[in-house]
C-alpha positions, 0 to 999 in steps of 0.5 A: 500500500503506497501512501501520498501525502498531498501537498497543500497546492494539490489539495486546492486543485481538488476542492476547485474540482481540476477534472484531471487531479480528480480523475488522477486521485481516484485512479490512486484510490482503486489502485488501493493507495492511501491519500493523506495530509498533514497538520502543515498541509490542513492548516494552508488549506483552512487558511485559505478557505473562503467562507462558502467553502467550508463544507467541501474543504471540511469534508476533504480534510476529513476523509484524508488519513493524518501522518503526525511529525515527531520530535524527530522529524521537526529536528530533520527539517531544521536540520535540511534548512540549515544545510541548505542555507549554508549552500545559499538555498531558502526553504521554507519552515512549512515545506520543511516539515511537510517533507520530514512529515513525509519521510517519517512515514516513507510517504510519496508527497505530491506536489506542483512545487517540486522546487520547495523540495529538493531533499534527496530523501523526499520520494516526490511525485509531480502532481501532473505525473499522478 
């Protein structure tokens, strides 16, 4: 069973109904994968949703199976900032715990954004490659 954690920016695809994300998702589905969030990733969504929203958003966030970071995970971000500070490279605090999130739990994250994610540890999967 091969679990993706979605990324914020295809979670919002999602919501506003892009046929092919949703035909992609479901594709994962009958192929018996494992759709998840994380705390990062359901917070950027809610931040985002507009007050009409909230039923559709709510519903998708619930239906998302949760992978928790650990003391350790959030140590492994900070850690990836700093080296990739150190080589002239930013990566936000967010993104940096979405891919330890992801790598705790060997999850495959799905993304637009593959330049957020440059960890060689992270198993990424471009959102249009789903």
């Amino acid at each position: 069973m091969t679990v993706y954690l979605l990324d914020s920016c295809v979670l919002i695809d999602l919501l506003r109904g892009r046929v092919d994300r949703v035909d992609r998702v479901r594709r994962i589905l009958d192929a018996g994968g494992v759709l998840a969030g994380c705390a990062i990733t359901l917070g950027e969504v809610r931040a985002g949703m507009r007050p009409n929203e909230e039923e559709a958003t709510l519903g998708l966030l619930e239906s998302l199976r949760y992978l928790p970071l650990s003391a350790q995970g959030a140590l492994l971000a900070g850690k990836w900032r700093a080296a990739f500070r150190s080589q002239g490279v930013t990566l936000a605090l967010a993104d940096a715990l979405v891919a330890a999130t992801a790598v705790e739990h060997a999850a495959t994250l799905v993304t637009d954004n593959m330049e957020h994610y440059p960890q060689a540890e992270v198993l990424r999967l471009a959102a249009s490659d789903l």
